[in-house]
Backbone as CSV, one residue per row, in Angstrom:
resi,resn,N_x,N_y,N_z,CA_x,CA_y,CA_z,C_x,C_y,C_z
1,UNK,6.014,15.315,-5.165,4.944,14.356,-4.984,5.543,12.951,-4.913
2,UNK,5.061,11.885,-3.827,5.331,10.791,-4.301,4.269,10.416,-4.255
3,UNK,4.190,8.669,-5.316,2.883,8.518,-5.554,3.296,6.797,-5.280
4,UNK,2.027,6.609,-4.537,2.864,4.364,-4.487,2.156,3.785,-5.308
5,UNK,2.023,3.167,-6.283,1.196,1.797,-6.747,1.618,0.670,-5.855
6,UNK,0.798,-0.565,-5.353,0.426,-1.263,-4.660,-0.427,-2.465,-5.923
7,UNK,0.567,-3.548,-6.839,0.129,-4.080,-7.598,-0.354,-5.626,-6.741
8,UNK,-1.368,-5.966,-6.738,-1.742,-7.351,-6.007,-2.281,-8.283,-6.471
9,UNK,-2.648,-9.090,-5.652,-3.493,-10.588,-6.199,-4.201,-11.079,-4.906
10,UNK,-5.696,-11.764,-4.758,-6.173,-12.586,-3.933,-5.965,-13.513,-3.598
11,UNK,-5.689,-13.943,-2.074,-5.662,-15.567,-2.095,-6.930,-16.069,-3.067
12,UNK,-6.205,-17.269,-3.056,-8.004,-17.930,-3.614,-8.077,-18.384,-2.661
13,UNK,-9.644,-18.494,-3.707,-11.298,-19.010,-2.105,-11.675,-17.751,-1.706
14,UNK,-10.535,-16.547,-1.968,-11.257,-15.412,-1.393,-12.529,-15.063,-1.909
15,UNK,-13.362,-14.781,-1.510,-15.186,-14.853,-2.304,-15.323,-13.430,-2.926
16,UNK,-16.323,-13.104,-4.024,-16.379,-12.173,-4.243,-16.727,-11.026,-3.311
17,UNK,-17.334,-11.495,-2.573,-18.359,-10.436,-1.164,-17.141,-10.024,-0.989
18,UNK,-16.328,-10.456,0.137,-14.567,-10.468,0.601,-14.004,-9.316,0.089
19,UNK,-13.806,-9.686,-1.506,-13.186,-8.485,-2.421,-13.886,-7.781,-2.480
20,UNK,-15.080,-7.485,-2.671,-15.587,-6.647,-2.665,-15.322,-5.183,-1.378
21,UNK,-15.655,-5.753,-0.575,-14.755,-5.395,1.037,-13.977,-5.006,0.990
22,UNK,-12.305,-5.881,0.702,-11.653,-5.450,0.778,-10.987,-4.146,-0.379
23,UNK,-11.429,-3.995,-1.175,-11.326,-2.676,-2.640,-12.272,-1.725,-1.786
24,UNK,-13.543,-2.271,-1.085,-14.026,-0.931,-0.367,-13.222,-0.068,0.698
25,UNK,-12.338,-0.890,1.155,-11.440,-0.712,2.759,-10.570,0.457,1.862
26,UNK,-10.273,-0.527,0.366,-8.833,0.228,0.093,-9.088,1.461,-0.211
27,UNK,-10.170,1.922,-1.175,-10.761,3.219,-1.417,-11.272,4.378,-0.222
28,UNK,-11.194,3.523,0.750,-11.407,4.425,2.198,-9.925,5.272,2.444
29,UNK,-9.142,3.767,1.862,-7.542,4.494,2.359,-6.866,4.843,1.917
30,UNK,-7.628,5.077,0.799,-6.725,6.018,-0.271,-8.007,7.730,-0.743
31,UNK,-8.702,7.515,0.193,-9.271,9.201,-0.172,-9.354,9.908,1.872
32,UNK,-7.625,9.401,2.474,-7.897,10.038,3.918,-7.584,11.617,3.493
33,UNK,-7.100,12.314,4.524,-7.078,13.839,4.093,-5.460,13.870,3.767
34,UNK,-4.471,13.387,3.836,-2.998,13.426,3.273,-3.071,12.893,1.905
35,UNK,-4.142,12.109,1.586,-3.706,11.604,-0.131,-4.574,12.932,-1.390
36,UNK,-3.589,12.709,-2.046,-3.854,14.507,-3.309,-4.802,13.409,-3.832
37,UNK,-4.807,11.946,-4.414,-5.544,11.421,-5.403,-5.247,9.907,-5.014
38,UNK,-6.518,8.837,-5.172,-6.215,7.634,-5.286,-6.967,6.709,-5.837
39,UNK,-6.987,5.787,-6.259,-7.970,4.985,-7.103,-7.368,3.548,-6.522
40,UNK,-8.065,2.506,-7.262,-8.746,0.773,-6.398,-8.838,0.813,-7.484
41,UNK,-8.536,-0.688,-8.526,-9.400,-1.412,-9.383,-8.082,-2.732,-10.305
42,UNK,-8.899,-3.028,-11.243,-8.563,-4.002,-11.772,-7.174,-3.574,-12.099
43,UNK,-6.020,-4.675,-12.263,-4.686,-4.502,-12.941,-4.749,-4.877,-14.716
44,UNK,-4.436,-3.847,-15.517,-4.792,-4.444,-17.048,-3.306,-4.475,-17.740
45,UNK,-2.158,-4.643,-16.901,-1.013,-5.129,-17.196,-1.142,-6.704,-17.619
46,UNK,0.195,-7.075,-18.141,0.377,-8.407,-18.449,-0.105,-9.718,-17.230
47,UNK,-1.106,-10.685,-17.516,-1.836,-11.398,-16.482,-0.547,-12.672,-16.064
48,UNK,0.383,-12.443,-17.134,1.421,-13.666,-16.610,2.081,-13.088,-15.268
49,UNK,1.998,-12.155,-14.732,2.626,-10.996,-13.791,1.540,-11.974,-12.813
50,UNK,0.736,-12.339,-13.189,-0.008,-12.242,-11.501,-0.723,-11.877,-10.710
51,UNK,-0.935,-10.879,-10.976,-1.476,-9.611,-10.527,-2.794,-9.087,-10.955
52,UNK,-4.319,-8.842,-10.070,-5.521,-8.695,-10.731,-5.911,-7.477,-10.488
53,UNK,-5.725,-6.794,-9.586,-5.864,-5.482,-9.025,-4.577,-4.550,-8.691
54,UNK,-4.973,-3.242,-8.670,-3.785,-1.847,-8.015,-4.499,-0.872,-6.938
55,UNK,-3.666,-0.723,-6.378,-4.130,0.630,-5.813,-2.965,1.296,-6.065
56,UNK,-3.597,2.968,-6.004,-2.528,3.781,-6.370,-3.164,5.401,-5.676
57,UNK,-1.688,5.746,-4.297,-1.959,6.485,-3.790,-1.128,7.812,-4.249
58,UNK,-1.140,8.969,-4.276,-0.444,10.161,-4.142,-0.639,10.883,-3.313
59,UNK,0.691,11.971,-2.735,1.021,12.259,-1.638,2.232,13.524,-2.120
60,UNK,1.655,14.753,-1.113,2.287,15.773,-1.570,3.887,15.686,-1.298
61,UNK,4.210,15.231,0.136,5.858,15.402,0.247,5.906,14.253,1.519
62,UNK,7.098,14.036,2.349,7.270,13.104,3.079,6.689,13.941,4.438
63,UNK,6.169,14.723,4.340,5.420,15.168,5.651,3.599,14.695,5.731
64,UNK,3.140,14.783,4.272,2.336,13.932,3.831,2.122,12.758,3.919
65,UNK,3.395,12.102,3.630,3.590,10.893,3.806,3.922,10.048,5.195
66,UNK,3.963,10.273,5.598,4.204,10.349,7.149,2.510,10.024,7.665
67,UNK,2.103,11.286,7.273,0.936,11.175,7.849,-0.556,10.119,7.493
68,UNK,0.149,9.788,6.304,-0.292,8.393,5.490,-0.158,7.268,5.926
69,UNK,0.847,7.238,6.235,1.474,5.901,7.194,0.709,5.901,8.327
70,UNK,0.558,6.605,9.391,0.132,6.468,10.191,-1.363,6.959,10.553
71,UNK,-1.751,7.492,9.541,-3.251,7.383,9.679,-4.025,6.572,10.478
72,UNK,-5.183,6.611,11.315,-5.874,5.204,11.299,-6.710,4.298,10.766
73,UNK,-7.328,5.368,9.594,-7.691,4.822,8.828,-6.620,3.407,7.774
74,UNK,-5.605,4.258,7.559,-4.617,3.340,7.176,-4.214,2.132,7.790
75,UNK,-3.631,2.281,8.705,-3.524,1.181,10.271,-4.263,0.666,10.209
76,UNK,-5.755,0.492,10.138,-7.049,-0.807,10.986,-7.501,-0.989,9.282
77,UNK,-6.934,-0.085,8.949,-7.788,-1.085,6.747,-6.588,-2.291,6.582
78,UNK,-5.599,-1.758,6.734,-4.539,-2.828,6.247,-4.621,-4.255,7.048
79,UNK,-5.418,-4.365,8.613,-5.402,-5.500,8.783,-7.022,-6.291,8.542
80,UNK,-7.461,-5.597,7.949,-9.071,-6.144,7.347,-8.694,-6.032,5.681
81,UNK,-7.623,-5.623,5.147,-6.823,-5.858,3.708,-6.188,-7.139,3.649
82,UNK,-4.607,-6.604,4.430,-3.858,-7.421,3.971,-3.898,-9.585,4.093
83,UNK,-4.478,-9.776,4.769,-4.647,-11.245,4.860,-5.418,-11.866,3.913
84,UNK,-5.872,-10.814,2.999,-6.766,-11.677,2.119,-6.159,-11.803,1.150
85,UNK,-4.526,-10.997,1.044,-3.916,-10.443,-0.283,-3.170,-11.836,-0.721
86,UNK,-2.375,-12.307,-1.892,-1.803,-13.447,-1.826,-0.434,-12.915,-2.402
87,UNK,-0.597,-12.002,-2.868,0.540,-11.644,-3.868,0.718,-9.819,-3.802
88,UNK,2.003,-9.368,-3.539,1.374,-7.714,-3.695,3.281,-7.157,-3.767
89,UNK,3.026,-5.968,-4.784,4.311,-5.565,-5.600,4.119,-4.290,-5.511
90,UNK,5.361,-3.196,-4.473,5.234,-2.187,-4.766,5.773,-1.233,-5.901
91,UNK,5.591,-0.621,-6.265,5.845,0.492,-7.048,5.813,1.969,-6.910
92,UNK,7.035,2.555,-6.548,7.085,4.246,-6.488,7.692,5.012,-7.038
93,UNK,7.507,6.409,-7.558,7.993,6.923,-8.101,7.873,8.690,-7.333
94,UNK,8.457,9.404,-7.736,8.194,10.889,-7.632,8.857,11.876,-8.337
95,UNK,8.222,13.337,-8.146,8.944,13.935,-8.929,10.066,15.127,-8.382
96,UNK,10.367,15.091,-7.253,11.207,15.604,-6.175,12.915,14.621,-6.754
97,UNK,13.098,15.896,-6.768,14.483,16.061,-7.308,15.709,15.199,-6.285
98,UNK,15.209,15.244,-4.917,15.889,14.804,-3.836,16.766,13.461,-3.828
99,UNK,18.154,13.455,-3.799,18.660,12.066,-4.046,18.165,11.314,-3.153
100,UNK,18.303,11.883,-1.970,17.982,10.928,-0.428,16.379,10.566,-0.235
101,UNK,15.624,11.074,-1.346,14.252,10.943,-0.518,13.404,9.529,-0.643
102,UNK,14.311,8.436,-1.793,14.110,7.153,-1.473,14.887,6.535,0.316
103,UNK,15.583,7.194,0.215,16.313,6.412,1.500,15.297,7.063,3.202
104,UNK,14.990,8.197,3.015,13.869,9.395,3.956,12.833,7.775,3.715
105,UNK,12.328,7.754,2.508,10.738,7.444,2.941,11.031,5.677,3.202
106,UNK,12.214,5.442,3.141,12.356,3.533,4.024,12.425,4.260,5.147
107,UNK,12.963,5.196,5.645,13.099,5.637,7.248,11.771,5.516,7.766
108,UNK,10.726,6.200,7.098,9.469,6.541,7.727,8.753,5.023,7.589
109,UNK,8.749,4.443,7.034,8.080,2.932,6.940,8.803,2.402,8.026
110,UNK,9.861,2.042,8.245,10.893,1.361,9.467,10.000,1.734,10.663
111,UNK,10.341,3.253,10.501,9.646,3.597,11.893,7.759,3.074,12.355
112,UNK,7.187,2.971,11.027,5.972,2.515,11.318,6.293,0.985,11.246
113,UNK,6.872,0.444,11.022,6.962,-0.707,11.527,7.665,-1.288,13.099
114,UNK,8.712,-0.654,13.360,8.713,-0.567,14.860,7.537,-0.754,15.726
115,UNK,6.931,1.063,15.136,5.812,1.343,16.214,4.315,-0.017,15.949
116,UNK,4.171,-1.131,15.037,3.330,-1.337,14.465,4.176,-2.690,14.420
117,UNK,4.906,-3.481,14.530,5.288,-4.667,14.691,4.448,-5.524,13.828
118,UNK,3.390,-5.843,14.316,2.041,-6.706,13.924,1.910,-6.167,12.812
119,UNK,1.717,-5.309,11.860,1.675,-4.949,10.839,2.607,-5.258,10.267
120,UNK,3.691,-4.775,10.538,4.919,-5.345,9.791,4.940,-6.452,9.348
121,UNK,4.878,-7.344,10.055,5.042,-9.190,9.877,3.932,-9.246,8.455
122,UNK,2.782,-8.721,8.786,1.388,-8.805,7.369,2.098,-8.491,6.471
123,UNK,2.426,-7.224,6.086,3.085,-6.601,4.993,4.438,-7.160,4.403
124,UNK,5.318,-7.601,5.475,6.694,-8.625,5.203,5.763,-10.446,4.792
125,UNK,4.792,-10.875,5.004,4.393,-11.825,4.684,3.861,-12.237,3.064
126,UNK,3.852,-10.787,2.535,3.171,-10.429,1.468,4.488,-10.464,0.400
127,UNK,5.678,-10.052,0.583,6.466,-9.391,-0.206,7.459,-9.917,-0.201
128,UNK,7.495,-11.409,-0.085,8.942,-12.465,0.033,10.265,-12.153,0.706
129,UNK,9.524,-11.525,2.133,10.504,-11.402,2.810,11.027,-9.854,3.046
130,UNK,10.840,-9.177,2.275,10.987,-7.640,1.738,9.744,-6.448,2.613
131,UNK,9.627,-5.761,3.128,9.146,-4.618,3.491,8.879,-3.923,2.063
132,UNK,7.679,-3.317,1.826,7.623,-2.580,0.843,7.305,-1.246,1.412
133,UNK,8.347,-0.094,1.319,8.628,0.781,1.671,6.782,1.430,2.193
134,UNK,5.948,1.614,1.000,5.002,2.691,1.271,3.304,1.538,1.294
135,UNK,3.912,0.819,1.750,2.476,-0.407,1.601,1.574,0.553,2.710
C-alpha cells in the first residue's frame, strides 16, 4: 500500500465558500475508484507548522497509483484546488518492502508531469521549488 498525506494551508482572503469548495473537490479526489480510503479535514498537528488542513489518500500498489495520477477526476480537481493552496507538504509512506519503490513512484509523477506540464508548474509553485512526488 502506499498512502500520501498532502499537509496544507490557504492563501488568505481565500473565503470560506472557496474552502469550502475546494475540501469538496478534494473529497471527490480522494473517493475515485483506485483510492482503498481517503479523508479531507482540519490539520490538528502543531499550528507553528503552518498548516490548517490534510488530505490523505491510500492506494493499493503503483499500478493503483498510476491510475491516481492520472485520473480525471484528479487532473481537473487539482486545478480548481491547487491555486487557492498557499502552503502544501507532502508526506508518504508504505508498507511494501520494495527498496526502489520510492524511486518507481517519482518516475510515475515525472511522467505525469511531462504529460501535464501546466500542472506541474501549480504543484512546483506550491512546494518551494520541489515536485511532490504523489500531489
Amino acid at each position: 500500500m502506499i498512502v500520501n498525506v498532502l499537509r496544507f494551508s490557504f492563501k488568505d482572503g481565500t473565503s470560506e465558500e472557496r474552502k469550502a469548495a475546494v475540501l469538496a473537490r478534494m473529497r471527490r479526489t480522494a473517493s475515485v475508484e483506485s483510492v482503498l480510503f481517503g479523508t479531507v479535514g482540519r490539520d490538528i498537528g502543531d499550528p507553528a507548522d503552518g498548516y490548517t488542513h490534510a488530505y490523505v489518500a491510500g492506494v493499493a500498489d503503483l499500478v493503483a497509483l498510476e491510475r491516481y495520477l492520472h485520473d480525471p477526476v484528479h487532473i481537473e480537481g487539482d486545478f480548481e484546488i491547487l491555486p487557492y493552496l498557499a502552503k502544501l507538504s507532502p508526506v508518504r509512506f508504505t508498507d511494501d518492502a520494495d527498496p526502489g519503490l520510492g524511486e518507481k513512484v517519482v518516475a510515475l509523477h515525472l511522467a505525469k508531469v511531462a504529460q501535464y506540464p501546466e500542472w506541474g508548474k501549480l504543484v512546483e509553485s506550491l512546494s518551494g521549488g520541489q515536485i511532490p512526488a504523489d500531489a
